[in-house]
N, C-alpha and C positions, 0 to 999 in steps of 0.2 A: 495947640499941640502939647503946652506943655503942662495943661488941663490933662489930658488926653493918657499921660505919662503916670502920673499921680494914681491917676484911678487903677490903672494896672498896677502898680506899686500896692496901691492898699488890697486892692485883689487879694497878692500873695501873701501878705501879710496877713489876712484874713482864714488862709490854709482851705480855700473851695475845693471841696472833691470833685470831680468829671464824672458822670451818672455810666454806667457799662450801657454798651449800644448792644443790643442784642436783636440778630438779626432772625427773620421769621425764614423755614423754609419755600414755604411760598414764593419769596424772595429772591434762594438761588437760580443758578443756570447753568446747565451743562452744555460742553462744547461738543460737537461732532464733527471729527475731522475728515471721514469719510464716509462715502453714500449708503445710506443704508441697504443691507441684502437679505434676505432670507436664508434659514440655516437651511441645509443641503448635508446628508450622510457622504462620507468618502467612497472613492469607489475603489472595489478593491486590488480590481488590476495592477493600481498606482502604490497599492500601500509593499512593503519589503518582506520576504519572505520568515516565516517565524523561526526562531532558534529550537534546538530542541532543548529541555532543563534537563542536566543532570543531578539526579538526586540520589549522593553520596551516601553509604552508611555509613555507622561510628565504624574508625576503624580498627577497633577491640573486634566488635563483629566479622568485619572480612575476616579476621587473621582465624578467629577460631569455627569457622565454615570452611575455610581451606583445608583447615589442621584435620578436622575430621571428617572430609571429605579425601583426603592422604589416607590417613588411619584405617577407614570403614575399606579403601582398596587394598592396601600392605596385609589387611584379617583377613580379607577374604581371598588372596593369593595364598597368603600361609595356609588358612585354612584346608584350600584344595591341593596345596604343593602336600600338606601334609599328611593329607586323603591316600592321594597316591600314591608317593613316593616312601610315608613314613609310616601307613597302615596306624593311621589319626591314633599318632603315640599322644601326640602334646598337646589335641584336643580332649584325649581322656584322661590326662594329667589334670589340664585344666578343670575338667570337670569336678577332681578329683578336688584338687584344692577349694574347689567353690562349697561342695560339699561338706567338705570337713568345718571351711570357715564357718557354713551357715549353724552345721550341727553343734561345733565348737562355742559361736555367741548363743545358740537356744539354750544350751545348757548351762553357760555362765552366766544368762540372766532370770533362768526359769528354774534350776536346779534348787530349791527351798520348799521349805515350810508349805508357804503359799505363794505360789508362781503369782507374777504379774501379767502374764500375756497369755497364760493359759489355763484351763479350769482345773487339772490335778495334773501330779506328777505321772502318772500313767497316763493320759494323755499326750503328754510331754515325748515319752518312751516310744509311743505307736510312731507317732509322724514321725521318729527321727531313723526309728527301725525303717520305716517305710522310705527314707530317705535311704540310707544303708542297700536297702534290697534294693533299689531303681537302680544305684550307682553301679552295683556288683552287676545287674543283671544287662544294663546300658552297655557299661564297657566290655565284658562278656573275658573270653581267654583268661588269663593266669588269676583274675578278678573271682573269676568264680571258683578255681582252686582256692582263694585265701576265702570265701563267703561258706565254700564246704569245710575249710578249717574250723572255722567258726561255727558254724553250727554243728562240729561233732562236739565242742564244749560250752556250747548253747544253755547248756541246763543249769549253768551258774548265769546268766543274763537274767536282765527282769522278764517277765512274761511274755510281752510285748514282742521283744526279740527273739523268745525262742518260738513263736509263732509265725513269725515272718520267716526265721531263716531254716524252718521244716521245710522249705518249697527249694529250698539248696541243691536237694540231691536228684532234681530232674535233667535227664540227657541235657546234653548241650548240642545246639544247631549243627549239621555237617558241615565239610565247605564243598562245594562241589569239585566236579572232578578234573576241569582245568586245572587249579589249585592243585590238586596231588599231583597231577601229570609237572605241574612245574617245580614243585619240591624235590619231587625224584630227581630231575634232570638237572638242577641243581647239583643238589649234591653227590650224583655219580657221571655227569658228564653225558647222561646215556638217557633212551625213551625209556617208555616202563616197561615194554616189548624188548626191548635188548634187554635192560638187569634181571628181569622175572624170568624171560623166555617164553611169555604167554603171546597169546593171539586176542583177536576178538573178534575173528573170521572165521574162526573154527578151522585155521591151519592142520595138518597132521604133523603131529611130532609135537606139540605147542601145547603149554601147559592154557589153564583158564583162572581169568579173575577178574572179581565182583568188583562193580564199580560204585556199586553202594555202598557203603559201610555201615559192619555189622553191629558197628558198635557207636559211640560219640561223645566223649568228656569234654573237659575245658579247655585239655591243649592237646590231644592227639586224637585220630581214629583211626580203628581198628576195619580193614578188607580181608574177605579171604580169600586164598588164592592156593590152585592145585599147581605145580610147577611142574615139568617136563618128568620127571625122575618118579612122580606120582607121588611124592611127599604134599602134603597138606598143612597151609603155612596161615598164620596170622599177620597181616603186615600191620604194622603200627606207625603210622605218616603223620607226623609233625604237624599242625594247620600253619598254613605259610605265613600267616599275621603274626604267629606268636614270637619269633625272631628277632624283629622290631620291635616290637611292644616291650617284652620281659625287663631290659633293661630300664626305662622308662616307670614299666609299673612299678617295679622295685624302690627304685629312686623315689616317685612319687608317695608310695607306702611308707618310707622310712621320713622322711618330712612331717608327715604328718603324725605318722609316731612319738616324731621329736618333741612337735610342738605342743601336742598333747601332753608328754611328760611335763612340760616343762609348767603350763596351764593349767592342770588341774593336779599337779603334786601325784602322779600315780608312775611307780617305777618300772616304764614300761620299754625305753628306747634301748635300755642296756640288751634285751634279750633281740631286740631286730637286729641287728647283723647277722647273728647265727640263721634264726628264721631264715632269713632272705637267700643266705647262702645255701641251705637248704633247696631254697624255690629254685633256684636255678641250675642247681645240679640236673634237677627234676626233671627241667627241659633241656638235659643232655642226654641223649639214648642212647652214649658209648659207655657213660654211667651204669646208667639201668642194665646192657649188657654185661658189666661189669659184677655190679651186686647181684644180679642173676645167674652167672656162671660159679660166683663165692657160696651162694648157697647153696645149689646145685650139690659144689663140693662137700659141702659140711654135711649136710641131708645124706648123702651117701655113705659119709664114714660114721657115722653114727646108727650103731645099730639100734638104739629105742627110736628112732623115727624112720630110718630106711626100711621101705616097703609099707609105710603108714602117709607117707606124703612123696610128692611127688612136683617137681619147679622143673618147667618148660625149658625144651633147649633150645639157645637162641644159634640160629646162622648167619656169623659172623660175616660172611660175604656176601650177604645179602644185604647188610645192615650198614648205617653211617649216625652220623649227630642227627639227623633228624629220620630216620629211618632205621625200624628194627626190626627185623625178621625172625619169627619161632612158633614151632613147631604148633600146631591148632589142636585145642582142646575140648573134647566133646562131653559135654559132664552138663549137671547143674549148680544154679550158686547157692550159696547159701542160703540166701531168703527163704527159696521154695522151701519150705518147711515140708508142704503136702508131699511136693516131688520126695524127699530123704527117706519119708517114713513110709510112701504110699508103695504098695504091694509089687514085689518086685514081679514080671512077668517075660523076661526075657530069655529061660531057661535053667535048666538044672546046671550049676556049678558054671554057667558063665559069667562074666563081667559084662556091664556096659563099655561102649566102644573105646578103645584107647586107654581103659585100662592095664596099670602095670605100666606103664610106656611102651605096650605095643604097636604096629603101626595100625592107623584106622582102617577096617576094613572097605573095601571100596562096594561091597554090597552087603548084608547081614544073609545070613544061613537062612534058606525056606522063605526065602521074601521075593518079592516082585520085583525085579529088574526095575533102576529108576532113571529115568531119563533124564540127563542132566543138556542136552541139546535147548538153543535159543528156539523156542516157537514163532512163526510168523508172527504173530498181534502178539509177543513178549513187551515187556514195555524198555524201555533206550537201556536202564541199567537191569536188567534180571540178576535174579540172585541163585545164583548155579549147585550153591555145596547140595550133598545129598542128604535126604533126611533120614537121621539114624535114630528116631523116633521110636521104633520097635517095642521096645522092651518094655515103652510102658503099655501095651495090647493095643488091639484096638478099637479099644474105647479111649484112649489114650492118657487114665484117669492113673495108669501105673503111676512105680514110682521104685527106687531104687531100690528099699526095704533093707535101710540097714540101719543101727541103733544111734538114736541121736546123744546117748553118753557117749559113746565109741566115739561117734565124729568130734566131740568137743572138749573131751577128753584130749584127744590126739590136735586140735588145736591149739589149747591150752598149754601143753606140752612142748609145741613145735614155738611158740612165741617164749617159753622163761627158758628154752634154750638160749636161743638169741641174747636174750638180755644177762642171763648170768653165765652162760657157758662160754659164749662163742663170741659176745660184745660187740653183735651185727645185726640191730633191730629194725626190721620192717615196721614201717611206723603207719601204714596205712593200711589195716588188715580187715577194711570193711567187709560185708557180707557181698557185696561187688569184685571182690578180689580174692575170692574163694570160690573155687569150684571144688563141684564132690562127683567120685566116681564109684561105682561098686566093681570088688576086686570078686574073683571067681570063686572064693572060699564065702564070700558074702559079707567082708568086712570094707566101713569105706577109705575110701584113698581121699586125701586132702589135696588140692594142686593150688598152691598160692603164685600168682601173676600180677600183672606191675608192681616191680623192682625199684621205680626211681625215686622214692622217698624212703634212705636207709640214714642212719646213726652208726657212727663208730666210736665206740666207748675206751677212754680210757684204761687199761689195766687195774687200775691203783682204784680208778669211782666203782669202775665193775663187781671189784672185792668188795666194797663199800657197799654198796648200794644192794650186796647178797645178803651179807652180815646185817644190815638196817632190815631185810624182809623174815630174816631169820629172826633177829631180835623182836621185831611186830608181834610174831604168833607167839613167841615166849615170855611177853611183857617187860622183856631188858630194858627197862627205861631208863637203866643210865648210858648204854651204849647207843641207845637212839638218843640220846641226848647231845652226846659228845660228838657221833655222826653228823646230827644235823646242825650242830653249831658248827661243826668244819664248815658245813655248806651256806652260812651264812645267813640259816631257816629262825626265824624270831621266835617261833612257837612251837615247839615239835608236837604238842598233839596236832593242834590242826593240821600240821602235812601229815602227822600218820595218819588222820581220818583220810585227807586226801589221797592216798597212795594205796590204802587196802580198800577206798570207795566204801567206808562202812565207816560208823561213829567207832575211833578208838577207845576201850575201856580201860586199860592198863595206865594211864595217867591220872593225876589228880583232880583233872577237868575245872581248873582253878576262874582258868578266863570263860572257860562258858558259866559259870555261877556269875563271875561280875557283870558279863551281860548278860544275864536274864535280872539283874536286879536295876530298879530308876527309885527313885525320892518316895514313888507310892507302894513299891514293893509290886509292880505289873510284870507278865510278863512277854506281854506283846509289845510293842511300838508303835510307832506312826509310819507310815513308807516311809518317808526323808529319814526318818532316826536312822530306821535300817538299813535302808541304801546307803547312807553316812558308815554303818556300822562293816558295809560290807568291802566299802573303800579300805578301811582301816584294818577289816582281817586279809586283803591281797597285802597289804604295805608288811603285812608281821610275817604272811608266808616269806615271802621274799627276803625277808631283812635285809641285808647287806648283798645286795645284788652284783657286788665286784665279785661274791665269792661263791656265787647261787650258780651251780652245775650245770651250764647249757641244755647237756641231752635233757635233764630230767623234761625237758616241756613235748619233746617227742615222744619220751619215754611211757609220761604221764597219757597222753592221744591216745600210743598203743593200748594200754591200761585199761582205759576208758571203753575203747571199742569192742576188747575181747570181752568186757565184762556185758558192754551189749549184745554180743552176738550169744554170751549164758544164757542172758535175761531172754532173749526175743525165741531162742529154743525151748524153753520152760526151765532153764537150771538144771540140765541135769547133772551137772556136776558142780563138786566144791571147786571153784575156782579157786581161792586161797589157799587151800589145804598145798593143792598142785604147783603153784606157784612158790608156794613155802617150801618144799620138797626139792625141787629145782633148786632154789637159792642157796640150800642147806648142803645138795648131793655137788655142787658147783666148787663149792668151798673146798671138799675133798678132791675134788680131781683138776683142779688147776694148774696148767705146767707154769702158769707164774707166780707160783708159790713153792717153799721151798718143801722138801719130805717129811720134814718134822712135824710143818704147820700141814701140810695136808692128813697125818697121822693123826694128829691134837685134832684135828674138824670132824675124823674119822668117829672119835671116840664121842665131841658132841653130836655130833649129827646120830648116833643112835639113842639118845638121849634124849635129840628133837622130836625123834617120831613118836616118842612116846606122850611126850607134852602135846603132840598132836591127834592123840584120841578125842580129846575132848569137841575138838571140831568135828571130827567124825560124828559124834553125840550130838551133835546141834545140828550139821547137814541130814542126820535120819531125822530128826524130828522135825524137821523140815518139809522133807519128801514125803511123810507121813500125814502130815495134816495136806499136805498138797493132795494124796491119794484118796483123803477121805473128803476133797471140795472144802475144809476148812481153810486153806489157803494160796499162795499163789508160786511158791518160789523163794530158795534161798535168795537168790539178787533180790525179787521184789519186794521183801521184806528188808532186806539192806539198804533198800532205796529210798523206806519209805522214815526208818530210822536216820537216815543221811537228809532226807528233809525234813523234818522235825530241827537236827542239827544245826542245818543251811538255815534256817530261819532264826536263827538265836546272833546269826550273821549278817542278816540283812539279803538272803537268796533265797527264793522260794526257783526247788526244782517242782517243775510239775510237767515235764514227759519225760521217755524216754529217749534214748539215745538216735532210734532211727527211727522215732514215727513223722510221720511224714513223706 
């Protein structure tokens, strides 16, 4: 044993390692606790009914799927409350702003040299013009009054624009005749059978009237209507949208005036206020009764026009704010050019109908009884007045056959009363608002109609602005100086070019030399130079816009138009000379001047007429080459001098005033 002891002893001492047992698989064994089964699928009777997943959005997305699922209902309730109820003022607002924003960024990112978005600066002009006409034509009412502002002073626009806004002076849509029937009743409390006293039964005793309208502008039209008493009336009915609208457009217009000024540095927001006040007068017809019945008055005490013109009398009791009532005029307009001159055939020493202010005959002498009775197959609205067509034969190629000096002469006439005599100008004296009639001696009668866009001139600008037209044909260019610096004007030739519509020559013509001159001595430009150039000669007209004359922007319209309605007759008269005349014989007979000074005008005004041969000298040689086919017209040779001008400015005129 203790042998046995030892050995183990020396073992450890020796330090024997134990070899690792490693065991083989082979080797192991698994244990199974239970009997073996074969696998088997569940069945599904047994298994628990399935949940269903909800699957959340982010919740950023609920909130903004609600939001505009709110918003898209709130726009489209406004929308239709505002259809209805507000005759869609603040959706053509809207429009409006969108409009102006889009034209507003084209222009401030494309208006250079070399556009980035677009291939030329004329390019640029079309689409934005074309934006301009959809908007004017879209929202329609007081829209298309300011689109036919614009295009009567179109011919300073780029090309573009006075191409697009020629299409301005087309009728505007009726409204139908619900619509009148509720405007009347509105504003008289009454049918249109009660105020008028008409039928449409063909009552006895019971005047008749047209349910079509004979006429259709922006913001009113014109029915005619016989009334019980046998007078012969024009009604002029409000369109029932414009009410609503007016305020709205206005607002929306002067917005964007503002922020125009303010964007592109052009002094333009000062003169909207007046504008506007303007527009709205326009759509008050106790107004237009008003200026209608003032001139009335003045035309009659004034013997150089009484018996040469003739303004409609309106019947006050027939008439309200959106309802005017006066007397029907049978005549033609101005346009017809053929109608004035074409062969008169209605008799020895009479007038056409309603000449003189007689009343209109209800059948013409030696003519065929005309039946103004509803025919069975007539259609819903017939149009009843009689036609007093006569006189032009029947071939009906007649024509008034009275001289187109006479007529425009006595236009001409009738408008620089206004402006220097009377300081009451009818500011819209298109060839639409002139009818001609032939008087029984064979000379014609002028009859000017719609009243509601008038100017009432200061006293004090009145003198001024006579003394400035006097000064023009005399070359005073220091009293045209001192005038239009009163008015705040930066340049005074360029406003006297503007104001006599002809290149002034009594100046030094200082600023058109610097701009005809660049680095290489050219004396054309690049479009952007000139458009540049033309921004910069509005900013010098203007100068000092606190102190720049309101009327003149009517004034100037007037101006503009009568010089159109020269041009589009052939010239036959010296428009300036006439005008000049007026400003000068004004001076003398002002009762707001005192005896002395109208003595002292007395003496230059004969003075004047003598410095005014010379014009005479230039109108014959005028009319002379016109005679012999060498040329076209005092205006259209002033026009075409005025663009030559306009170009040295950055404007190319290239029509006239009413083509289109």
């Amino acid at each position: 044993m203790i042998h046995g002891l030892r050995l183990l002893r020396g073992a450890a001492t020796h330090h024997v390692r134990p070899r690792p047992v490693t065991l083989q698989p082979s080797l192991g064994r698994r244990v199974q606790s239970q009997a073996w089964q074969p696998l088997r699928p569940p069945n599904p009777a047994e298994l628990p009914k399935p949940k269903t997943r909800i699957v959340k959005p982010p919740f950023r997305r609920r909130k903004w799927v609600r939001r505009l699922f709110v918003f898209s209902a709130l726009l489209g309730v406004g929308w239709a409350a505002d259809k209805q109820w507000n005759a869609a003022s603040l959706t053509r607002s809207a429009r409006t702003f969108y409009t102006g924003l889009l034209i507003g960024l084209d222009y401030k990112i494309n208006f250079r040299a070399h556009p980035p978005l677009v291939d030329s600066i004329e390019e640029l002009h079309a689409r934005n013009a074309t934006r301009i006409f959809e908007l004017l034509r879209h929202n329609g009412g007081l829209y298309l009054k300011i689109g036919q502002a614009i295009a009567m002073q179109s011919a300073i626009l780029p090309p573009e624009f006075q191409k697009m806004f020629a299409k301005m002076f087309d009728d505007a849509p009726q409204n139908e005749w619900w619509e009148v029937e509720k405007v009347i009743q509105e504003d008289f409390g009454k049918s249109v059978e009660e105020v008028f006293g008409v039928s449409f039964a063909e009552e006895p005793g019971k005047g008749v009237m047209e349910k079509t309208a004979r006429a259709s502008a922006s913001v009113a039209q014109v029915h005619w209507a016989r009334l019980a008493d046998g007078r012969e009336v024009a009604i002029k009915i409000q369109k029932r949208e414009i009410a609503s609208q007016v305020g709205w457009d206005l607002w929306a217009f002067k917005v964007v005036a503002k922020v125009y000024t303010w964007w592109f540095d052009i002094p333009l927001y000062v003169l909207v206020p007046y504008i506007t006040e303007r527009l709205m007068l326009e759509t008050d017809f106790v107004n237009e009764a008003n200026n209608a019945e003032k001139m009335r008055q003045l035309v009659a005490r004034e013997k150089r026009l009484n018996g040469r013109v003739y303004i409609p009398e309106v019947y006050r009791e027939l008439s309200s704010k959106r309802v005017m009532t006066a007397e029907w005029i049978e005549g033609i307009r101005l346009w017809d050019k053929e109608g004035i001159i074409g062969q008169w055939q209605g008799g020895w020493h009479q007038g056409s109908p309603g000449a003189g202010g007689t009343r209109l005959p209800d059948l013409p002498k030696n003519h065929s009884k005309i039946d103004t009775k509803v025919p069975e197959d007539a259609p819903q609205n017939p149009l009843l007045k009689p036609d007093r067509s006569y006189w032009r034969g029947r071939d009906s190629k007649g024509g008034l056959g009275v001289s187109l000096k006479t007529t425009m002469n006595t236009i001409v006439d009738l408008f620089s009363a206004q402006m220097f005599l009377w300081g009451i100008v009818h500011c819209d004296p298109h060839p639409g608002n002139i009818f001609l009639r032939r008087l029984p001696d064979g000379s014609p009668e002028v009859v000017l109609i719609d009243h509601g866009l008038y100017i009432q001139m200061d006293p004090k600008f009145r003198h001024q602005y006579a003394l400035f037209w006097k000064s023009l044909l005399a070359f005073d260019n220091a009293t045209i100086s001192d005038i239009v610096t009163s008015w705040g004007v930066g340049n005074p030739e360029i406003f006297a070019s503007a104001t006599l519509m002809r290149p002034y020559q009594g100046g030094d013509n200082g600023l058109l030399e610097e701009l005809r001159k660049d680095n290489k001595g050219q004396w054309r430009e690049k479009a952007f130079e000139m458009q540049v150039k033309a921004q910069k000669g509005m900013k010098q007209i203007l100068g000092d816009e606190t102190k720049w004359p309101h009327e003149l922007i009517f004034i100037g319209r007037n101006l503009r138009i009568v010089q159109g309605n020269n041009q589009f007759l052939g010239s036959p008269v010296n428009r300036i000379k006439i005008t000049g005349l007026w400003a000068s014989r004004a001076l003398t007979e002002s009762h707001d001047l005192s005896r002395s000074e109208r003595w002292s005008n007395w003496v230059k005004h004969l003075r004047f007429r003598s410095v005014l041969f010379l014009s005479d000298v230039v109108f014959i040689w005028y009319r002379f080459k016109q005679a012999l086919g060498m040329g076209r017209g005092m205006e259209d040779e002033i026009e075409d001098r005025m663009k030559d001008m306009a170009k040295e400015f950055g404007v190319d005129l290239n029509h006239g005033v009413f083509e289109g």
